[in-house]
MMTF fields as JSON, N, C-alpha, C and O atoms, coordinates in Angstrom:
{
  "mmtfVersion": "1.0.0",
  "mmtfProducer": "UNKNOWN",
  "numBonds": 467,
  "numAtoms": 468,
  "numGroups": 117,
  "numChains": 1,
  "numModels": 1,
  "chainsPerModel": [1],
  "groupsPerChain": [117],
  "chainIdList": ["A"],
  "bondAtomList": [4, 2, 8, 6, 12, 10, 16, 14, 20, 18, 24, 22, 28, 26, 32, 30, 36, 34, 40, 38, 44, 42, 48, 46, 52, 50, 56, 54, 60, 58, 64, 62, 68, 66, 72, 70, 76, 74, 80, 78, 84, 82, 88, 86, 92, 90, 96, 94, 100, 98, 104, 102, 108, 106, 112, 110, 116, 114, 120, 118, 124, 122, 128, 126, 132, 130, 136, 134, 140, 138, 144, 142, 148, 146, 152, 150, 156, 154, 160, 158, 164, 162, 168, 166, 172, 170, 176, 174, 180, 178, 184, 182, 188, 186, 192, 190, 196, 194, 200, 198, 204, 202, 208, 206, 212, 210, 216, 214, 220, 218, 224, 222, 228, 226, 232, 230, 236, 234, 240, 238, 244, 242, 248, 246, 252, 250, 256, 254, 260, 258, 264, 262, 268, 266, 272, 270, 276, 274, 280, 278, 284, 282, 288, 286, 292, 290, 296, 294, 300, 298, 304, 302, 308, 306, 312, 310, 316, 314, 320, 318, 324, 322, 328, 326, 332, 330, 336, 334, 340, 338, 344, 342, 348, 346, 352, 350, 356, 354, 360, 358, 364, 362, 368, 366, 372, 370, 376, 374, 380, 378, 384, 382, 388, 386, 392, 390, 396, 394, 400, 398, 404, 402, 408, 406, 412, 410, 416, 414, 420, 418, 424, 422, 428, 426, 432, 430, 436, 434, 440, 438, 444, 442, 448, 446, 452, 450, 456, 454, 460, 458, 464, 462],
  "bondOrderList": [1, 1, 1, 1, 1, 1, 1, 1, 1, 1, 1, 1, 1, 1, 1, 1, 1, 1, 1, 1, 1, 1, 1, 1, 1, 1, 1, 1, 1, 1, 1, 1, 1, 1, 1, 1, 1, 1, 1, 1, 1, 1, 1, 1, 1, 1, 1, 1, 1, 1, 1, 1, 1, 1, 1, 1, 1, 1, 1, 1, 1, 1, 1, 1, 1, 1, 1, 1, 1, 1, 1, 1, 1, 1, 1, 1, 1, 1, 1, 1, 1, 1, 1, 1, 1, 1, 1, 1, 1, 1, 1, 1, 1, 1, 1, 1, 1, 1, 1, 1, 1, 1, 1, 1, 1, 1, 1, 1, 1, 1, 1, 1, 1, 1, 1, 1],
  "groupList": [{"groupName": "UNK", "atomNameList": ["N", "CA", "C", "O"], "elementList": ["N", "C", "C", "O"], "formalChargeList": [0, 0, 0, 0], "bondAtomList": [1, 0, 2, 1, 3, 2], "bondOrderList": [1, 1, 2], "singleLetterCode": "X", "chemCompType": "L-PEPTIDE LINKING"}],
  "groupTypeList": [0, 0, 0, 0, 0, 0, 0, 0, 0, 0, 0, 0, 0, 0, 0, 0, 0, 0, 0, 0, 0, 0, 0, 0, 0, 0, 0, 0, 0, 0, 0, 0, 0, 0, 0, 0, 0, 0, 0, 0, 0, 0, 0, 0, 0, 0, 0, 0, 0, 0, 0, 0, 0, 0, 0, 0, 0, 0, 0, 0, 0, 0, 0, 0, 0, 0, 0, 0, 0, 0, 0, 0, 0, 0, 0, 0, 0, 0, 0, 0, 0, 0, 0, 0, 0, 0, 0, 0, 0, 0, 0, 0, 0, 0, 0, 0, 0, 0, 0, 0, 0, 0, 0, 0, 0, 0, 0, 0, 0, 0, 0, 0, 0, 0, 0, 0, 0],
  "groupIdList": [1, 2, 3, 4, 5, 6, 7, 8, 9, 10, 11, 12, 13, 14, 15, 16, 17, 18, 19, 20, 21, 22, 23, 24, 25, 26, 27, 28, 29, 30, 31, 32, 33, 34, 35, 36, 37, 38, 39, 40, 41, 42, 43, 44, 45, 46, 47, 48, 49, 50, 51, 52, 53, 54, 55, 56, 57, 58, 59, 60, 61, 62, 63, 64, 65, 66, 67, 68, 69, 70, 71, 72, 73, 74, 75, 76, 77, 78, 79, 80, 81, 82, 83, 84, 85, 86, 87, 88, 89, 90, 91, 92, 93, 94, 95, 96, 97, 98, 99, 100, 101, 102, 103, 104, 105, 106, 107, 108, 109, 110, 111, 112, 113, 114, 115, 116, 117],
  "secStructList": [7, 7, 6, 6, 1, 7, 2, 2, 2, 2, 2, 2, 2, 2, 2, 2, 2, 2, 2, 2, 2, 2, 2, 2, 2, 6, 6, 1, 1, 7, 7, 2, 2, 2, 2, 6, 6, 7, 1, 2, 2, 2, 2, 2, 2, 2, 2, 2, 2, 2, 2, 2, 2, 2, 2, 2, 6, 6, 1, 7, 2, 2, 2, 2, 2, 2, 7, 7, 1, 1, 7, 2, 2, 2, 2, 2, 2, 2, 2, 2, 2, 2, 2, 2, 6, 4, 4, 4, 7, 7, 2, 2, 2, 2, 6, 6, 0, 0, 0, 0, 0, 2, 2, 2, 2, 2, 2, 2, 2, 6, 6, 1, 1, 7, 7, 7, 7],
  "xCoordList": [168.719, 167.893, 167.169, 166.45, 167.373, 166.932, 164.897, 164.637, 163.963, 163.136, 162.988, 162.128, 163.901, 164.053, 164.455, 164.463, 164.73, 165.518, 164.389, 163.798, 163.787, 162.919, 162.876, 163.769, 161.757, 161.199, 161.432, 161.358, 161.865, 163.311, 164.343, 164.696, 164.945, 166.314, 166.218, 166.819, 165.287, 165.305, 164.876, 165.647, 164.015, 164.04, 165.342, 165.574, 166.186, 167.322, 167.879, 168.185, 168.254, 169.325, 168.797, 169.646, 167.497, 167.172, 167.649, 167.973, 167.524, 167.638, 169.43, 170.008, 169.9, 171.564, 171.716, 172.578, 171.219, 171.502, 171.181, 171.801, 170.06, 169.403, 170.526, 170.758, 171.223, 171.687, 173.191, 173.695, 173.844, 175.162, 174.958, 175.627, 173.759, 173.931, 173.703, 173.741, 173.298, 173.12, 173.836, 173.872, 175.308, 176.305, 177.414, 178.521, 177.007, 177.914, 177.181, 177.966, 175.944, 175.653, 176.095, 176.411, 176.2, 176.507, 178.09, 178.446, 178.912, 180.182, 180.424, 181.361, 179.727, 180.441, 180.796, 180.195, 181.858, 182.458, 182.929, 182.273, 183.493, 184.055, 185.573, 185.861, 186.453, 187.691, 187.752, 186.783, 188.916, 188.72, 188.905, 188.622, 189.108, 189.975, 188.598, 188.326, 187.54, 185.897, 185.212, 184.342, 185.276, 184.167, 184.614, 183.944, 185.863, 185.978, 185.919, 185.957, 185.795, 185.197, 183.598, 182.749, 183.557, 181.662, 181.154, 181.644, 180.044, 179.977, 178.46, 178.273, 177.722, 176.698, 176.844, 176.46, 177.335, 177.962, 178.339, 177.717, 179.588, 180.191, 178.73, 178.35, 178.219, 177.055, 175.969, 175.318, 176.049, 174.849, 175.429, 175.002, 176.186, 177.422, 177.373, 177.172, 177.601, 177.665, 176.31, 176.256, 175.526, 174.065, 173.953, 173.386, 174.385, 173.261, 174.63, 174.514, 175.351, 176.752, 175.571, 174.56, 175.415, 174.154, 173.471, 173.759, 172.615, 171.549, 171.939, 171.153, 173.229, 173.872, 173.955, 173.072, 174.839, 174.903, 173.622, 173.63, 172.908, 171.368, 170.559, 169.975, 170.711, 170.325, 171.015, 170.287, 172.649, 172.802, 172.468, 172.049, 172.531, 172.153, 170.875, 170.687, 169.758, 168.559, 168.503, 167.555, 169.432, 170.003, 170.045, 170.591, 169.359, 169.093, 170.695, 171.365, 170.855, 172.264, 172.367, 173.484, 171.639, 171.708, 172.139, 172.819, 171.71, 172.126, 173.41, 174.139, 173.763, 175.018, 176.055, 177.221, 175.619, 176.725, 176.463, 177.348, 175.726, 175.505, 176.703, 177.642, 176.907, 177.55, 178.778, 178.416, 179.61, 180.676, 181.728, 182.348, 181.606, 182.566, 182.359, 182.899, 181.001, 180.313, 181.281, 181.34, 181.671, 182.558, 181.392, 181.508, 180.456, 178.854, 179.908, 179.889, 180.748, 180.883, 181.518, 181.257, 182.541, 183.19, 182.188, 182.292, 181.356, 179.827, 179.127, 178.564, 179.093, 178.061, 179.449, 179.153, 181.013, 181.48, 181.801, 181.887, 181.908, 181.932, 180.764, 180.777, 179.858, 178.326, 178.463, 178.167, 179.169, 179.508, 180.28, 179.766, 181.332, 182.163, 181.567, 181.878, 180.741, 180.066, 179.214, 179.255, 178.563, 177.585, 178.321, 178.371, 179.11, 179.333, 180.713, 180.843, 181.917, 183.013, 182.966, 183.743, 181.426, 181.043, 182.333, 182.5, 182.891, 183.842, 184.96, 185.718, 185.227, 186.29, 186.586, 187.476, 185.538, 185.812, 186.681, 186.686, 187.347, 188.407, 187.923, 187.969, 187.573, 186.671, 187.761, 187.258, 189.113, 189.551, 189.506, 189.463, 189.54, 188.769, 187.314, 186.992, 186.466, 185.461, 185.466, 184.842, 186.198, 186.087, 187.008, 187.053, 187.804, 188.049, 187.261, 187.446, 186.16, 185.154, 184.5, 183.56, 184.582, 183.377, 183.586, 182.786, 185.181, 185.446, 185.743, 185.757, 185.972, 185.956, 185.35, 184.639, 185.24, 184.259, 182.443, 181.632, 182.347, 180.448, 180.473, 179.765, 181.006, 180.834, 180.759, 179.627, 182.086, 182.564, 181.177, 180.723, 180.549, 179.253, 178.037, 177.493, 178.032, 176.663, 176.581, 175.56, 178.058, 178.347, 178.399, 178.121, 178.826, 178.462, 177.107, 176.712, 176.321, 174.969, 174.012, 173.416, 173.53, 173.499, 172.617, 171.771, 173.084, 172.277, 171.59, 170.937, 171.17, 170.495, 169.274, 168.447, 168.973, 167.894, 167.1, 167.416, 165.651, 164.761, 164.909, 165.267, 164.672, 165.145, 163.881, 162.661, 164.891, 163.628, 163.445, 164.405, 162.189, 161.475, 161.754, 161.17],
  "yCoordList": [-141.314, -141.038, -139.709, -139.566, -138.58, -137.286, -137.66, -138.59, -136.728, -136.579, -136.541, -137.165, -135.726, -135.066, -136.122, -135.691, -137.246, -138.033, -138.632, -139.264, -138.642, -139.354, -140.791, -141.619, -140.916, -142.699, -143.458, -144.682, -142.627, -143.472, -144.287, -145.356, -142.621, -143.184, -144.451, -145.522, -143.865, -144.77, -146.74, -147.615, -147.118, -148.294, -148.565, -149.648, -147.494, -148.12, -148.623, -149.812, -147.723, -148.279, -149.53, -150.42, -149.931, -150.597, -152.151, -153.235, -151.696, -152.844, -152.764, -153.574, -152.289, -152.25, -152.953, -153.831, -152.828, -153.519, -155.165, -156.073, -155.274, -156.457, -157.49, -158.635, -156.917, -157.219, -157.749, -158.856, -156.403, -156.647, -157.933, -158.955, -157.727, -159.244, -160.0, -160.981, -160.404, -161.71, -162.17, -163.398, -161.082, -161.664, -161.941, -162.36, -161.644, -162.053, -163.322, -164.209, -163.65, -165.064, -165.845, -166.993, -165.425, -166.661, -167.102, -168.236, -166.227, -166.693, -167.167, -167.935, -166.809, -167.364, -168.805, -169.83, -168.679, -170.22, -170.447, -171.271, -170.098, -170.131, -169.665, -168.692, -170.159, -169.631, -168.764, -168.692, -168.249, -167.463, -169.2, -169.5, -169.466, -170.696, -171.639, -172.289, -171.725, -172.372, -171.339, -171.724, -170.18, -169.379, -168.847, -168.219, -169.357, -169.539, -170.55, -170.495, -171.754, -173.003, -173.132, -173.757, -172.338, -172.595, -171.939, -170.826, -172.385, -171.705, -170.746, -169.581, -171.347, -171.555, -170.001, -168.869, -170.353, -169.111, -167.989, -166.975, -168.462, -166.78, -166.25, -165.141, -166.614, -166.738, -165.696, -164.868, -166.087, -165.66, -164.401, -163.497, -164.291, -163.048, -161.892, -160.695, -162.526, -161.164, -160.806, -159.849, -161.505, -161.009, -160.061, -158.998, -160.193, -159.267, -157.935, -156.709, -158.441, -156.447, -156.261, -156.004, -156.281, -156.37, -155.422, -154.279, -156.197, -155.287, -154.092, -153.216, -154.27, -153.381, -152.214, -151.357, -152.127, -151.848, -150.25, -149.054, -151.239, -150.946, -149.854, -148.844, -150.429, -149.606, -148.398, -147.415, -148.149, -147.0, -146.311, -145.178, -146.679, -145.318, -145.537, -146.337, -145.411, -145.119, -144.056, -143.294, -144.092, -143.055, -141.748, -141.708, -140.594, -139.676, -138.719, -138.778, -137.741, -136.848, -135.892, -135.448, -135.72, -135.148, -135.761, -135.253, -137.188, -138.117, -138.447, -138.585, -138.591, -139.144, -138.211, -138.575, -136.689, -135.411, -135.357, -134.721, -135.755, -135.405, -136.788, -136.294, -137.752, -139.284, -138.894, -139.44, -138.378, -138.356, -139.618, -140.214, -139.721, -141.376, -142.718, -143.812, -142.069, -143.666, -143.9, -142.932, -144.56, -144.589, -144.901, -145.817, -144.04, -143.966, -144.727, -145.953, -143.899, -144.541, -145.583, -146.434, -145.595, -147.451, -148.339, -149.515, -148.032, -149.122, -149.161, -150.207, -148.235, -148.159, -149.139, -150.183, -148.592, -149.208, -150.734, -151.656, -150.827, -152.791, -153.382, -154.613, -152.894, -153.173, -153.38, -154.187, -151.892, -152.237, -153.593, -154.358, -153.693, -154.397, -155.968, -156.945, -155.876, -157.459, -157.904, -158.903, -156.834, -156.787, -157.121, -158.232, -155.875, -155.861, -156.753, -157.063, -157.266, -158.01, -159.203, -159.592, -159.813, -160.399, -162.395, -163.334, -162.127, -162.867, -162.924, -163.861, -161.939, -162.181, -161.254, -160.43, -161.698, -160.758, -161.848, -163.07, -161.132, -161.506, -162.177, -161.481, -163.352, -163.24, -163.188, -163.045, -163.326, -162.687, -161.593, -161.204, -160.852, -159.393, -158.992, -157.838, -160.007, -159.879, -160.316, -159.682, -161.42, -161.81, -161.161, -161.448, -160.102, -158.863, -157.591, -156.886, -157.36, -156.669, -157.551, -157.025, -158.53, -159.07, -159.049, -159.155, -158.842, -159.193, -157.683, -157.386, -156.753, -155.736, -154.498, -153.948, -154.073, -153.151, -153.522, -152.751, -154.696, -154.687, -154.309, -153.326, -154.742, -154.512, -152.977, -152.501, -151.867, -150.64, -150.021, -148.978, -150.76, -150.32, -150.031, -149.052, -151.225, -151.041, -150.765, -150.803, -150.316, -150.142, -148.298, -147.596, -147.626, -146.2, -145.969, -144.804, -146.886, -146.424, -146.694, -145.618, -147.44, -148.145, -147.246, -147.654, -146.016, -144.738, -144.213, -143.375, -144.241, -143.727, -144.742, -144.46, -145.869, -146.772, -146.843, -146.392, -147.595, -147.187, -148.141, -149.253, -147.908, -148.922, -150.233, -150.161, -151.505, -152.063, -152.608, -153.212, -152.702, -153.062, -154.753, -155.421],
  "zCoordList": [-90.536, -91.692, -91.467, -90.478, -92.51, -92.311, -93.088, -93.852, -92.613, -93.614, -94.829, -95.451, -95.337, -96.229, -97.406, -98.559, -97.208, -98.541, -98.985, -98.109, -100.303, -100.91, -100.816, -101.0, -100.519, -100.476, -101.403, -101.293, -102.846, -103.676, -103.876, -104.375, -102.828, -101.906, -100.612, -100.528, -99.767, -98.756, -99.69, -99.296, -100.525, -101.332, -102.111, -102.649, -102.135, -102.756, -102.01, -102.109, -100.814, -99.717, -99.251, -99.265, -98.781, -98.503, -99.363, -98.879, -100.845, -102.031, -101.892, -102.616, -101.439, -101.496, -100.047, -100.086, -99.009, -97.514, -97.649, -97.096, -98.525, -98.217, -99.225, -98.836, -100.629, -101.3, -100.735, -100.922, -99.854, -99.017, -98.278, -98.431, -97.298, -96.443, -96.963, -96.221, -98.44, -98.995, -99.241, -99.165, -99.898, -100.448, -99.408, -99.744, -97.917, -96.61, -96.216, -95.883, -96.161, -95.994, -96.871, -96.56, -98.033, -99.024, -98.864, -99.182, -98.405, -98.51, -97.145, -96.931, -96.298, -95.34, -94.954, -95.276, -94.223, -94.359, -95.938, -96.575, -96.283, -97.272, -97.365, -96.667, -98.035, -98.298, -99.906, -100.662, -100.139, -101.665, -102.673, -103.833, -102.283, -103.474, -103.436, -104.445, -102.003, -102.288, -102.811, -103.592, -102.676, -103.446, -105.203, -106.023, -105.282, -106.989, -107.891, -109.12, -106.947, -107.735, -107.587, -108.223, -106.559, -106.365, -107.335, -107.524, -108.245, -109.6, -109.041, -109.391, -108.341, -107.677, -106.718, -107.01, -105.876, -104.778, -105.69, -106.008, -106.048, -107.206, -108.147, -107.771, -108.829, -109.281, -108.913, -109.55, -107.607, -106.453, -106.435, -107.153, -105.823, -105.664, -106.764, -106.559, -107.962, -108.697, -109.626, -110.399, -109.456, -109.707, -108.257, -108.511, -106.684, -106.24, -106.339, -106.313, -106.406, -107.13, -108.134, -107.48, -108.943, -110.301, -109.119, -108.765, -108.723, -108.146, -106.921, -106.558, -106.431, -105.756, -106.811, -106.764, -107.655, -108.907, -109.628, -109.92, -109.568, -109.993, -109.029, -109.421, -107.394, -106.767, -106.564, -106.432, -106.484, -106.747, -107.708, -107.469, -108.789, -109.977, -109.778, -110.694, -109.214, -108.605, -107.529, -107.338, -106.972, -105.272, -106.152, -107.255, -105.501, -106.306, -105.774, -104.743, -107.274, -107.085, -105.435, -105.167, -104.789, -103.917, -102.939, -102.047, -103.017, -101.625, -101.723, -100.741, -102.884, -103.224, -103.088, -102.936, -103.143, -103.152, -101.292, -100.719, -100.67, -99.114, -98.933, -98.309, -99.123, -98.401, -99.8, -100.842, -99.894, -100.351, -100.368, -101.249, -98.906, -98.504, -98.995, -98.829, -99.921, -100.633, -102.084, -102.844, -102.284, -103.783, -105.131, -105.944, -105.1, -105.655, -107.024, -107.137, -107.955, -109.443, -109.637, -110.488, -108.737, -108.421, -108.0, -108.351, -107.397, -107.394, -108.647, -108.969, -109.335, -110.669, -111.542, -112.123, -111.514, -112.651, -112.199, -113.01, -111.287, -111.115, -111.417, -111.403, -111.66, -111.93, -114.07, -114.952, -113.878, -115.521, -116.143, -116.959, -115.7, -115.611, -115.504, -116.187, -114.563, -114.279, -115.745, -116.463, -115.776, -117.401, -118.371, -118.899, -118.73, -120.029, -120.356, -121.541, -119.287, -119.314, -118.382, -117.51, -118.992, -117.814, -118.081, -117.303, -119.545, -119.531, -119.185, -119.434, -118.564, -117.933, -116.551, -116.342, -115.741, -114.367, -113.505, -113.657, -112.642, -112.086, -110.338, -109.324, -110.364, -109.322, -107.665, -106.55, -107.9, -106.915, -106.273, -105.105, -108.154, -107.108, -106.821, -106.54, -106.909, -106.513, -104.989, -104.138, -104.716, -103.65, -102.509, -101.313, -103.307, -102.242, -101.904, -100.912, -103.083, -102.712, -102.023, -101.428, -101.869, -101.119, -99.361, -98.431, -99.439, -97.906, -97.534, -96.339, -98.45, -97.482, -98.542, -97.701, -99.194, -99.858, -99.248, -98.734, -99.513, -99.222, -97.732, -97.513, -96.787, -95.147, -95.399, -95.316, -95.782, -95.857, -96.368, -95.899, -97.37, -98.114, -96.744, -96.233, -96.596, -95.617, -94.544, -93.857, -94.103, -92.672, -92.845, -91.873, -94.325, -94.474, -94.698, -94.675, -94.913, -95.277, -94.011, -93.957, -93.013, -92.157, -91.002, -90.207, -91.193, -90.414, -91.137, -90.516, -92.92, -93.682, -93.696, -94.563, -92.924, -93.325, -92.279, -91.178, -92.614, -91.494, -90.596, -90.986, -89.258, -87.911, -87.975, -88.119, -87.781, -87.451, -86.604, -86.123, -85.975, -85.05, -84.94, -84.087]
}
């Protein structure tokens, strides 16, 4: 984490880390075929993409042009997607973002957040 990134940025990332591991506790122990009948779990899941979602378009243009490797508008448009086609999202492919896009997420951001004690 440089100085320089606004205390903006650093509450977003923060609201995007806390959001990633929620949606890795919730599935775990789970198979794809239990986390698409769990209405409860899936549920949980794509409310915090929602707030994943949310916290990027909060991440100001500079941070986002510095972390290139972040897929900043494929995070904003699955966020769309959850909203606005929220009848018919495909929760297989959610539950492939879930097993390897969110880790990829917080595992690129991960040096941008503050250490904790």
């Amino acid at each position: 984490m440089t100085h320089d990134e606004p205390s903006r940025d650093i509450a977003a990332l923060i609201d995007i880390d806390v959001a990633c591991r929620r949606v890795s506790e919730f599935v775990t122990g789970l198979s794809r075929e239990a986390f698409v009948k769990d209405v409860k779990t899936h549920s949980a899941v794509l409310y915090e993409i929602l707030v994943i979602g949310e916290a990027v378009r909060r991440i100001s243009a500079d941070f986002q042009l510095r972390n290139p490797d972040v897929p900043w508008r494929s995070i904003v448009g699955m966020r769309n997607r959850v909203v606005h086609q929220y009848d018919s999202v495909d929760l297989s492919l959610i539950w492939d973002a879930v097993q390897t896009d969110i880790p990829a997420l917080r595992a690129a951001l991960i040096d941008h957040l503050p250490r904790r004690s």
